[in-house]
Backbone and ligand atoms as CSV (ligand in chain L), in Angstrom:
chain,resi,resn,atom,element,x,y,z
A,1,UNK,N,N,81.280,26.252,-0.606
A,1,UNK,CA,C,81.371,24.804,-0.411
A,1,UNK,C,C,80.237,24.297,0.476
A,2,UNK,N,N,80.309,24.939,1.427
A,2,UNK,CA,C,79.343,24.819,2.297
A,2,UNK,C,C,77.837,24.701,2.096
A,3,UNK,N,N,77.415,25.651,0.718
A,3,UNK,CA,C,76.207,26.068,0.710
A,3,UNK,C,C,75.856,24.505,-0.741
A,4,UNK,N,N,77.105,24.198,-1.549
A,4,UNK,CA,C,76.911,23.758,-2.612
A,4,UNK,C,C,76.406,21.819,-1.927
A,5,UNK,N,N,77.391,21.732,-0.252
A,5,UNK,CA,C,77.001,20.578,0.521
A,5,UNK,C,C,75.215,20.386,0.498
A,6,UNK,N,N,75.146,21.566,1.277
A,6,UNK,CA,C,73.730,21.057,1.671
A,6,UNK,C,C,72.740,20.909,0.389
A,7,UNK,N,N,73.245,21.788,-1.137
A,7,UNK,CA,C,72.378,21.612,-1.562
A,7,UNK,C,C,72.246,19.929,-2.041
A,8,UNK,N,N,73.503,19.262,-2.020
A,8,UNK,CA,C,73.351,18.024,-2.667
A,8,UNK,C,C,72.525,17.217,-1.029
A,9,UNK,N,N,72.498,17.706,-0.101
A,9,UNK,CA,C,72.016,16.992,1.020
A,9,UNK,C,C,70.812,16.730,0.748
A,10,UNK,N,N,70.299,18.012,0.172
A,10,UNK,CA,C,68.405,18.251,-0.208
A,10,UNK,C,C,68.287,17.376,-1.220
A,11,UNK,N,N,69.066,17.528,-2.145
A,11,UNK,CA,C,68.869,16.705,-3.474
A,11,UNK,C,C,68.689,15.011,-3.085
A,12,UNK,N,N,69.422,14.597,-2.334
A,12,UNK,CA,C,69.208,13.315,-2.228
A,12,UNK,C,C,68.134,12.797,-1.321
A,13,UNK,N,N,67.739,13.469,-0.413
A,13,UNK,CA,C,66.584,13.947,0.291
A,13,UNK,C,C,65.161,13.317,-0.153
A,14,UNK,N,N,65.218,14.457,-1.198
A,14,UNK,CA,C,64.582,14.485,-2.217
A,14,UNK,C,C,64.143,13.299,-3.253
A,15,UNK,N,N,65.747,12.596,-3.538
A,15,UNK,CA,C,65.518,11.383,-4.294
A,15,UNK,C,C,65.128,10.057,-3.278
A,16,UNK,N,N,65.894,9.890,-2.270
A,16,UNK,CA,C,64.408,9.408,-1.331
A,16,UNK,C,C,63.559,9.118,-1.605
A,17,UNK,N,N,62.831,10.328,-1.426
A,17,UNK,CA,C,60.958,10.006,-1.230
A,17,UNK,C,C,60.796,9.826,-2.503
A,18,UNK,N,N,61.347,9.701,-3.929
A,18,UNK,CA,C,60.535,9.365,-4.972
A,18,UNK,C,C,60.174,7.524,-4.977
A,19,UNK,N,N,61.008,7.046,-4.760
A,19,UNK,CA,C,60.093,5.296,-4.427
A,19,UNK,C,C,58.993,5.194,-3.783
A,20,UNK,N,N,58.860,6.089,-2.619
A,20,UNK,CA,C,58.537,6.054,-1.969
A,20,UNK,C,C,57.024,6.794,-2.396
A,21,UNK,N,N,57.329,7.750,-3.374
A,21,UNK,CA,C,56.381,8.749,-3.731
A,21,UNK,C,C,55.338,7.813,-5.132
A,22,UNK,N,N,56.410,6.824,-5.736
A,22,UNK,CA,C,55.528,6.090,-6.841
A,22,UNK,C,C,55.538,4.959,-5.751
A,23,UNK,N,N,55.254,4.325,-5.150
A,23,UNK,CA,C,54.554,3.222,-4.389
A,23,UNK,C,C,53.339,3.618,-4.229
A,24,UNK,N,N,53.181,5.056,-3.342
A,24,UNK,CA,C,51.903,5.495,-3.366
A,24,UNK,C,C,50.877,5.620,-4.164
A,25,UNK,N,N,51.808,6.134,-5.585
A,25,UNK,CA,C,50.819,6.394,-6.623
A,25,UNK,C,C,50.553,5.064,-7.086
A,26,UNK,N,N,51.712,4.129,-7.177
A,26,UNK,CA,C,50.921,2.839,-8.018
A,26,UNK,C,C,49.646,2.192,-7.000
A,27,UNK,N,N,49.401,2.483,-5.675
A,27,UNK,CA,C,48.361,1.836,-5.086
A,27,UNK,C,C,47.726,2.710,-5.318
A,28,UNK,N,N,47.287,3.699,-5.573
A,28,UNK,CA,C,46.609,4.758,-5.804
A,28,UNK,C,C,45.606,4.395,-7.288
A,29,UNK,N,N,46.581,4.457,-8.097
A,29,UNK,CA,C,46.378,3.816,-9.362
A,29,UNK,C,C,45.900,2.472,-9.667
A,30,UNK,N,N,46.779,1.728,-8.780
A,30,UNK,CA,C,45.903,-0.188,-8.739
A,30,UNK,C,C,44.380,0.299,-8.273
A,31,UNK,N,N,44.041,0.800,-6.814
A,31,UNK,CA,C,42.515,1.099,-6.512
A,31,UNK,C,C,41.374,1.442,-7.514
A,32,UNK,N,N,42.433,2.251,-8.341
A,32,UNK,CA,C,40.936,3.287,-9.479
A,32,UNK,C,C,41.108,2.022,-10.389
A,33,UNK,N,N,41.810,1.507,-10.963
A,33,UNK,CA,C,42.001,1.109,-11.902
A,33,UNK,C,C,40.809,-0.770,-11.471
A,34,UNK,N,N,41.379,-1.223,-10.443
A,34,UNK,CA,C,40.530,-2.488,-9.810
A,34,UNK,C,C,39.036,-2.055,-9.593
A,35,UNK,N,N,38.821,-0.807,-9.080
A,35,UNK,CA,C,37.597,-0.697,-9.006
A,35,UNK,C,C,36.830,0.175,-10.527
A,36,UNK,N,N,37.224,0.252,-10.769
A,36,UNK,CA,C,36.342,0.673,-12.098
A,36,UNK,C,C,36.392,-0.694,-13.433
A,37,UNK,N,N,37.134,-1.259,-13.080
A,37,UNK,CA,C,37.005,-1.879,-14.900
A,37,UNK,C,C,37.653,-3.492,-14.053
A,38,UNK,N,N,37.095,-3.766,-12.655
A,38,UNK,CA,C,38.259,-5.002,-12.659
A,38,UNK,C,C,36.518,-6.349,-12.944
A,39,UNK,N,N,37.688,-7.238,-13.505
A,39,UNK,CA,C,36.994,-8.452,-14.038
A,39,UNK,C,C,36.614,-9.623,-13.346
A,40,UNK,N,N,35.657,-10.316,-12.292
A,40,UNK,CA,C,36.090,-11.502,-11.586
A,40,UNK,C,C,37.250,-12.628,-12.736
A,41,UNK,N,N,37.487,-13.417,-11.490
A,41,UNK,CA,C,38.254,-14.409,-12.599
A,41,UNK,C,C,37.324,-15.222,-13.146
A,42,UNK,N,N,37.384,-15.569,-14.708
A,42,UNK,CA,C,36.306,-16.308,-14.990
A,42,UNK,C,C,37.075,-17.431,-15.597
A,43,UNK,N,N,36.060,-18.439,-16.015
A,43,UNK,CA,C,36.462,-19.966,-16.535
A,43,UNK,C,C,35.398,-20.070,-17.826
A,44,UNK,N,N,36.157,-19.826,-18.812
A,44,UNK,CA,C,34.995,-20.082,-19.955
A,44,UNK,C,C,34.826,-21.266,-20.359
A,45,UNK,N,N,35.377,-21.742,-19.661
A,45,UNK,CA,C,34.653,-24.085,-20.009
A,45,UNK,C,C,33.475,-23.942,-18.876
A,46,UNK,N,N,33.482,-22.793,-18.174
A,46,UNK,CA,C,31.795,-22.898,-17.405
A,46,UNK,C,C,31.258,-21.871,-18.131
A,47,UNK,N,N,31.386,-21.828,-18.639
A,47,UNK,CA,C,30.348,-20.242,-19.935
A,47,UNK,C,C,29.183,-20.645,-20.438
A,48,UNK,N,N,29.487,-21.705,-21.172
A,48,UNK,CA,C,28.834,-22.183,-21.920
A,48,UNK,C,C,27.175,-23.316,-20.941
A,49,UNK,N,N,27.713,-23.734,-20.116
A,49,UNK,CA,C,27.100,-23.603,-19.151
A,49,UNK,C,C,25.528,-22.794,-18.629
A,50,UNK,N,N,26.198,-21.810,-17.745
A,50,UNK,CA,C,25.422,-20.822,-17.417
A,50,UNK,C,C,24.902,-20.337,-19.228
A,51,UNK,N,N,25.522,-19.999,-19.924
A,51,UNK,CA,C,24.895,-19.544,-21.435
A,51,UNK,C,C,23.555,-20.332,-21.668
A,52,UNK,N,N,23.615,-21.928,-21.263
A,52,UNK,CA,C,21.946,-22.201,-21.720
A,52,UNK,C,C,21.132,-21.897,-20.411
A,53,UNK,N,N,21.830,-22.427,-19.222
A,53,UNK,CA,C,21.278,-21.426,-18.366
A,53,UNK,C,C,19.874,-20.275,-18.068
A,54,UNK,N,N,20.549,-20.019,-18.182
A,54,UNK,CA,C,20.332,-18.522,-18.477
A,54,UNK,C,C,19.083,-18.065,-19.926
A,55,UNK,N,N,19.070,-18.752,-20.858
A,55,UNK,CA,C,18.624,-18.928,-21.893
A,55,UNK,C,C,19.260,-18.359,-22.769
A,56,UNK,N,N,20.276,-17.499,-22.799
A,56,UNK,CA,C,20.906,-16.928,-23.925
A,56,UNK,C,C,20.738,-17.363,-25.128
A,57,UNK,N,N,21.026,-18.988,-25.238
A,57,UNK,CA,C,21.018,-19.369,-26.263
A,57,UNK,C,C,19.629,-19.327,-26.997
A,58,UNK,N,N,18.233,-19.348,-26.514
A,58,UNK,CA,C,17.337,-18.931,-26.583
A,58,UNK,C,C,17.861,-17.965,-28.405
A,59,UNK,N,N,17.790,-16.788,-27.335
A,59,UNK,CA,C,17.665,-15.737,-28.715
A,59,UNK,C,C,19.533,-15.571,-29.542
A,60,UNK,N,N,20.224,-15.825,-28.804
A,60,UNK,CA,C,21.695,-15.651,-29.847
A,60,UNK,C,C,22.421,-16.768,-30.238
A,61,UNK,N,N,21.605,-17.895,-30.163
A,61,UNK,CA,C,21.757,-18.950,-30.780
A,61,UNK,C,C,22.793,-19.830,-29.739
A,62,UNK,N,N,22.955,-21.191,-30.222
A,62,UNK,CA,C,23.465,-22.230,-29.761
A,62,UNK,C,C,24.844,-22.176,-29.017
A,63,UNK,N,N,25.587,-21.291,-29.761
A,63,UNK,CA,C,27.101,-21.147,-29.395
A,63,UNK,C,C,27.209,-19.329,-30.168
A,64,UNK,N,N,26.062,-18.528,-29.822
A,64,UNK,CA,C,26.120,-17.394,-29.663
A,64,UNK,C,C,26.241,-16.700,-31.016
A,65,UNK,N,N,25.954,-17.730,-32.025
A,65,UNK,CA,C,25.741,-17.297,-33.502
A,65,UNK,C,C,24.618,-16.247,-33.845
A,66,UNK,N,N,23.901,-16.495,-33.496
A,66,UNK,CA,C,22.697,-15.715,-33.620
A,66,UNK,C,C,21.328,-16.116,-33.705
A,67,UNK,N,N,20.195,-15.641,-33.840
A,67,UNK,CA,C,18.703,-16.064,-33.440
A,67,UNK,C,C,18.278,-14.877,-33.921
A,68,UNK,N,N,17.416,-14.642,-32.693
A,68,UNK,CA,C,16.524,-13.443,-32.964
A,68,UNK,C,C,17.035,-12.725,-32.205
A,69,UNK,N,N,18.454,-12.302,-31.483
A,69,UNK,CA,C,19.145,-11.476,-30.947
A,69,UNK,C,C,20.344,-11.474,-32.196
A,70,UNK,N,N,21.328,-10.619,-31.816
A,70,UNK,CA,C,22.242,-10.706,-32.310
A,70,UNK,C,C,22.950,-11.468,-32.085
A,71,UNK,N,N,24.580,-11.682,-33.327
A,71,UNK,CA,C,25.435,-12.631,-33.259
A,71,UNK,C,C,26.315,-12.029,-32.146
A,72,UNK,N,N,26.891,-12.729,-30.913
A,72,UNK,CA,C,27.610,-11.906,-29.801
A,72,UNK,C,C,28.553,-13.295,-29.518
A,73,UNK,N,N,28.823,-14.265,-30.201
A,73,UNK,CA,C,30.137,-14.948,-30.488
A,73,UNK,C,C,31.339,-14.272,-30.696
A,74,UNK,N,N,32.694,-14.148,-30.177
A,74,UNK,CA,C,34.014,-13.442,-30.305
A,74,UNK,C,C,33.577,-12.284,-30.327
A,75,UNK,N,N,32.779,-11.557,-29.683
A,75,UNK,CA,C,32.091,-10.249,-29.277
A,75,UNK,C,C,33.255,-9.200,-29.023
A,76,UNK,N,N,33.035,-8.067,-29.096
A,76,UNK,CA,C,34.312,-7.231,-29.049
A,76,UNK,C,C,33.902,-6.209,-28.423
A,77,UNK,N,N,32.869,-6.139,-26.938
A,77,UNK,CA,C,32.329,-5.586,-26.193
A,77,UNK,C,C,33.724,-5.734,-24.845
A,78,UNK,N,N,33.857,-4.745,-24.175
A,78,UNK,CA,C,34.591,-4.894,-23.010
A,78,UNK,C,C,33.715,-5.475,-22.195
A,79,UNK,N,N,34.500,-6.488,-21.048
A,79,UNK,CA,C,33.601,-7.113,-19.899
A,79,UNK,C,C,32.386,-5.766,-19.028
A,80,UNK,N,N,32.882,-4.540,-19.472
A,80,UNK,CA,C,32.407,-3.452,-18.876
A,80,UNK,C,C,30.995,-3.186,-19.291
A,81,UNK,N,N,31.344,-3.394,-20.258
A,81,UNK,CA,C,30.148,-3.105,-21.859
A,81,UNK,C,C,29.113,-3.857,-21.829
A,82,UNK,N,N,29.961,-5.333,-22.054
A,82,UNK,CA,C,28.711,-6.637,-21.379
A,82,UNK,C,C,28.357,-6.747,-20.219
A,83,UNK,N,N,28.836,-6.847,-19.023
A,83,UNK,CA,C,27.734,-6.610,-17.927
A,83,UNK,C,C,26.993,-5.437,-18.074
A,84,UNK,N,N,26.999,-4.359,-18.525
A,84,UNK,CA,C,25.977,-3.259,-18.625
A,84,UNK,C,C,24.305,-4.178,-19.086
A,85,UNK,N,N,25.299,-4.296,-20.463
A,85,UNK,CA,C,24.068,-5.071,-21.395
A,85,UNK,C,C,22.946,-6.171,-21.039
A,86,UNK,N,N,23.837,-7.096,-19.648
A,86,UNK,CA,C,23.037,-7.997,-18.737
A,86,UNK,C,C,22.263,-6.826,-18.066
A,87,UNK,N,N,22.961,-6.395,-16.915
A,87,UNK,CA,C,22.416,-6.092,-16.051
A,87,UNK,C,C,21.539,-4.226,-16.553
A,88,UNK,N,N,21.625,-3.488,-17.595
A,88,UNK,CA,C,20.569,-2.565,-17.904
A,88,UNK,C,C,20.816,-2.590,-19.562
A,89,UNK,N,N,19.916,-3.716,-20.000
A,89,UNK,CA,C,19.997,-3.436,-21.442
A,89,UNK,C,C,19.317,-2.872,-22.091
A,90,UNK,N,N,18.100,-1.884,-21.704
A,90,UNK,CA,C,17.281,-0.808,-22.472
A,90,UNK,C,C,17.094,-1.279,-23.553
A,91,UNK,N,N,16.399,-2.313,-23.723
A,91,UNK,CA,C,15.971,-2.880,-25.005
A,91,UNK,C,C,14.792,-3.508,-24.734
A,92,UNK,N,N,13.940,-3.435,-25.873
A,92,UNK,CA,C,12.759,-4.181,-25.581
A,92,UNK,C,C,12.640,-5.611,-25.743
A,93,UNK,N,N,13.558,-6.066,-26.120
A,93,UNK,CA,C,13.566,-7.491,-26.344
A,93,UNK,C,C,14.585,-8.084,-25.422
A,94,UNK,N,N,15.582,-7.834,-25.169
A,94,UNK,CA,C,16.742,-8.334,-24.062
A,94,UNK,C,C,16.566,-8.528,-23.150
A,95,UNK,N,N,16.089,-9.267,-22.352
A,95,UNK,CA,C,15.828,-9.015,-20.777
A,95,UNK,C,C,16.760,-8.706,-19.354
A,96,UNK,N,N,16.391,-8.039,-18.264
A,96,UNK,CA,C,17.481,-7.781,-17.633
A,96,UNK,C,C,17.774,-8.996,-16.825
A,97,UNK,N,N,18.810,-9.112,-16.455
A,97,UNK,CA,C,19.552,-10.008,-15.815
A,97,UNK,C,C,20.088,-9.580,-14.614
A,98,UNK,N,N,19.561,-9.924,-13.648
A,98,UNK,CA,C,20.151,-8.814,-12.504
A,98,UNK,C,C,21.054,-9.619,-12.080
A,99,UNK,N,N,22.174,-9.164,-10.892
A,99,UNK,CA,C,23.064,-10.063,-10.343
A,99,UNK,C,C,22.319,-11.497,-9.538
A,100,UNK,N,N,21.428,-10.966,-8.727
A,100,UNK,CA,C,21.040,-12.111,-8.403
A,100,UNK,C,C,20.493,-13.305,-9.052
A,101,UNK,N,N,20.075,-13.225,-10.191
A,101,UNK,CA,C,20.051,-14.297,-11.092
A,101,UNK,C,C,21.226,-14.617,-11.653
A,102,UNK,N,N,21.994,-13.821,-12.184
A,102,UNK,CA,C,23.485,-14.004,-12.949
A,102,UNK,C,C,24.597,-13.353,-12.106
A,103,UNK,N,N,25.674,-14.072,-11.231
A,103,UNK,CA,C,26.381,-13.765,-10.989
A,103,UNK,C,C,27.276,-12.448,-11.663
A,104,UNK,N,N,28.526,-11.845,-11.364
A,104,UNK,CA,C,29.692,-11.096,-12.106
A,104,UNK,C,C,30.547,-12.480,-12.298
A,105,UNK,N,N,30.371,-13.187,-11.552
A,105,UNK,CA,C,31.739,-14.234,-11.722
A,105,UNK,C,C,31.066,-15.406,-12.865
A,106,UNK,N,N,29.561,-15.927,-13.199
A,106,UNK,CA,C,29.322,-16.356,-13.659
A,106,UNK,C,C,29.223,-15.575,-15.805
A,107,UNK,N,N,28.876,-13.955,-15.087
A,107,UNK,CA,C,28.976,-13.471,-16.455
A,107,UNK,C,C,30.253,-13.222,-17.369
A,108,UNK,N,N,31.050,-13.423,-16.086
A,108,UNK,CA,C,32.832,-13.361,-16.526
A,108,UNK,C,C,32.926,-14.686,-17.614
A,109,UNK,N,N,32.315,-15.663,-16.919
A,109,UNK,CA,C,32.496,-17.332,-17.209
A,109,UNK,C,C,32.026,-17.411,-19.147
A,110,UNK,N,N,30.868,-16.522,-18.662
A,110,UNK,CA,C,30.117,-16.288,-20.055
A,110,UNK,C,C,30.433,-15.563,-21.274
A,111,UNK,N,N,31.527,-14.265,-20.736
A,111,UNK,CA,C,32.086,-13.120,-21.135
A,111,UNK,C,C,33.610,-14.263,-22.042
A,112,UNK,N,N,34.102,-14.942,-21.553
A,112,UNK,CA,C,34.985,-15.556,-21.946
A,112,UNK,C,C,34.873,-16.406,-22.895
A,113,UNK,N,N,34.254,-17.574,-22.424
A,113,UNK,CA,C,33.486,-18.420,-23.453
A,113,UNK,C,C,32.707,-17.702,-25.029
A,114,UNK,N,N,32.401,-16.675,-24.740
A,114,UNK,CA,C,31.632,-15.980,-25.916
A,114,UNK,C,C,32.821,-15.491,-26.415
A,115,UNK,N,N,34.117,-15.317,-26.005
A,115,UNK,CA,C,35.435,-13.882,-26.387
A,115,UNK,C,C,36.057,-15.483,-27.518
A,116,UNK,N,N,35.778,-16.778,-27.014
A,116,UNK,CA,C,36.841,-18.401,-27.470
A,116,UNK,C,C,35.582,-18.202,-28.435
A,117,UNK,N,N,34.892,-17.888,-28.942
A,117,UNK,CA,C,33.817,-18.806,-29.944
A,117,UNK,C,C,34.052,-17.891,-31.000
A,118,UNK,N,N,34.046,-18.645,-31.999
A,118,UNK,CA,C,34.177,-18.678,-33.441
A,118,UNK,C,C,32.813,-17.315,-33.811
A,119,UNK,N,N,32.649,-16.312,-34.083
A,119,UNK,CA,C,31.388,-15.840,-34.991
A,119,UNK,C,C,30.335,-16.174,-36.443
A,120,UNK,N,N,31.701,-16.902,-37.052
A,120,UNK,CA,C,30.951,-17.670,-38.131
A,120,UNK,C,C,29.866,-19.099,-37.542
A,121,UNK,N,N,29.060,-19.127,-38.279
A,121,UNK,CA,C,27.421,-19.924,-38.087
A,121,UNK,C,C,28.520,-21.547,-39.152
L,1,HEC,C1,C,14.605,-12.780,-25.255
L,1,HEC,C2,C,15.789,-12.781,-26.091
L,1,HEC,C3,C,17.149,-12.563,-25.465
L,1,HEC,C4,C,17.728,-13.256,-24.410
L,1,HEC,C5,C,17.114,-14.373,-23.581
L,1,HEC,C6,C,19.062,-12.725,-24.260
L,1,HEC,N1,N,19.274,-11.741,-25.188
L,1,HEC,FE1,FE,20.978,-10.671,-25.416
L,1,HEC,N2,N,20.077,-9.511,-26.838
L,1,HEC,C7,C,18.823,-9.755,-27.364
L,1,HEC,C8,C,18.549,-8.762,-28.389
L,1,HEC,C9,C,17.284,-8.676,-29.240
L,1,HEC,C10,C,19.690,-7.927,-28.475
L,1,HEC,C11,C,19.900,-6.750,-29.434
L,1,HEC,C12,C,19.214,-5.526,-28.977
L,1,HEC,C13,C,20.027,-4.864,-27.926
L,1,HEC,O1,O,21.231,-4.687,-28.092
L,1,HEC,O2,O,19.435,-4.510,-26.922
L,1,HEC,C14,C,20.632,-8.436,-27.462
L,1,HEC,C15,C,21.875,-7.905,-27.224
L,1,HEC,C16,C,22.844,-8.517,-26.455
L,1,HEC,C17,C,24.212,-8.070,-26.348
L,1,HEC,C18,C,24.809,-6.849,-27.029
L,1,HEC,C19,C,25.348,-7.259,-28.363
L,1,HEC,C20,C,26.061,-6.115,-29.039
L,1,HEC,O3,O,26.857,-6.405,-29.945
L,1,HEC,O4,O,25.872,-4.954,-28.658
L,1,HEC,C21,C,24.856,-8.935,-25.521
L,1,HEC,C22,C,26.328,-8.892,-25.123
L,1,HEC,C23,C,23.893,-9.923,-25.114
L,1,HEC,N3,N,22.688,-9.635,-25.695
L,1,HEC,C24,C,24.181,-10.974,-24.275
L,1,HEC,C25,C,23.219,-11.827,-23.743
L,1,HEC,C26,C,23.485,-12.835,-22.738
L,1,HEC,C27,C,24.858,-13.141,-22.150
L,1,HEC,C28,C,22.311,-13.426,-22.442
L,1,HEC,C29,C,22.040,-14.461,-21.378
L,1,HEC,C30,C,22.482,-14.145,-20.035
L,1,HEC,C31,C,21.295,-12.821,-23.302
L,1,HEC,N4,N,21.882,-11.849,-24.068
L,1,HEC,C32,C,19.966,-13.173,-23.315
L,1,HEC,C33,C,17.958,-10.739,-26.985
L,1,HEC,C34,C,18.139,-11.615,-25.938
């Protein structure tokens, strides 16, 4: 009896620290997860904006149809993908965009606005 007590003593013990044990992990998990892939908040009624800006429209056209870049209207690039593409696009024609010319919060703005636009010309 005695021995069968304590084991339920441990057991609950035990169940305890599990809230306690996923609190940790979900901040654990929020950190990696915010710092690798997190998005500023953006406003894509200012996208369009910064988009002439910037000249985008230049080479991918007016509302991101296309030019002499590609069509990148309703683009299906992660925000991850597209800031790469600003900020190191290894292309000879693309130019880089560093933060200090283009915000993250302004490319968010841009990232959105391009995600609302139609691809058809
Ligand atoms: C001088 C012309 C030029 C300007 C200005 C320009 N781009 Fe580009 N962009 C290109 C070309 C050409 C490509 C295709 C070659 C490549 O992927 O590198 C491209 C590719 C891209 C891609 C990748 C498309 C895909 O499907 O992989 C994105 C996204 C993009 N541009 C966004 C932008 C944004 C946003 C701006 C403004 C901040 C901009 N570009 C300004 C020429 C330009």
């Amino acid at each position: 009896m005695r021995i069968a007590g304590s084991e339920v003593h441990i057991m609950n013990t035990k169940i305890h620290r599990i809230p306690l044990l996923l609190m940790v992990l979900s901040a654990v998990l929020f950190f990696f997860v915010s710092g690798c892939s997190s998005m500023p908040e953006g406003n894509p009624d200012d996208g369009e904006r910064w988009f002439r800006m910037n000249r985008c429209n230049g080479c991918h056209g007016e509302k991101g149809t296309g030019g002499k870049g590609p069509v990148i209207a309703g683009l299906k690039l992660s925000y991850r993908q597209f800031k790469h593409k600003l900020r190191a696009p290894n292309s000879p024609v693309m130019p880089v965009f560093e933060q200090k010319l283009l915000s993250d919060k302004d490319a968010a703005d841009i990232y959105l606005w391009l995600q609302s636009q139609n691809n058809k010309r």
